[in-house]
C-alpha positions in Angstrom: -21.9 -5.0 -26.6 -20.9 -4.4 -23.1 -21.8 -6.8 -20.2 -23.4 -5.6 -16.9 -20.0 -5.9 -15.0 -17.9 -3.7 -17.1 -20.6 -1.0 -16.7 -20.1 -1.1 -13.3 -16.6 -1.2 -13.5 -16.9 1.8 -15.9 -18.4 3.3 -13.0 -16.4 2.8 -10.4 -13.9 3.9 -12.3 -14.9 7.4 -12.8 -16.5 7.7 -9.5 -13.1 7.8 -8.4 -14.1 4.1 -6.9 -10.5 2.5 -7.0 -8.9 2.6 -3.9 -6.6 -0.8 -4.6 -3.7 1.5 -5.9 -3.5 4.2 -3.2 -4.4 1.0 -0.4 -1.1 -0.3 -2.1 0.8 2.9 -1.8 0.2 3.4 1.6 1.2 0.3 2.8 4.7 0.6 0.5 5.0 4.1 2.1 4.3 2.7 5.4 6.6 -0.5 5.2 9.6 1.6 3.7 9.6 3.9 6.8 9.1 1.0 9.2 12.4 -0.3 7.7 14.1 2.8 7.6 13.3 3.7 11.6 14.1 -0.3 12.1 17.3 -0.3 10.2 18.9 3.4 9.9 17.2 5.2 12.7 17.1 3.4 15.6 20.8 1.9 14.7 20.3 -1.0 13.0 19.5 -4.4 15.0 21.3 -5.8 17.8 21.2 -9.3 19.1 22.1 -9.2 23.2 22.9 -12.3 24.7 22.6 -11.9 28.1 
């Protein structure tokens, strides 16, 4: 016997409803190439005491 919120979890799920995994992958694609631009790219960081 199912319950009423696995069906709609069942639902979701092949509506194609999940966008936790690919919300998480863009955000790890999107922090890796901030660090590579901060760290490789733009020459690494540099602290200027003026």
């Amino acid at each position: 016997m199912s319950t009423p919120s696995n069906d709609r979890d069942d639902q979701a799920k092949s509506q194609g409803g999940s966008w936790g995994p690919k919300l998480f992958l863009a955000t790890l694609v999107a922090l890796l190439a901030f660090f590579y631009w901060l760290l490789i790219y733009s020459g690494g960081v540099t602290v200027n005491h003026g």
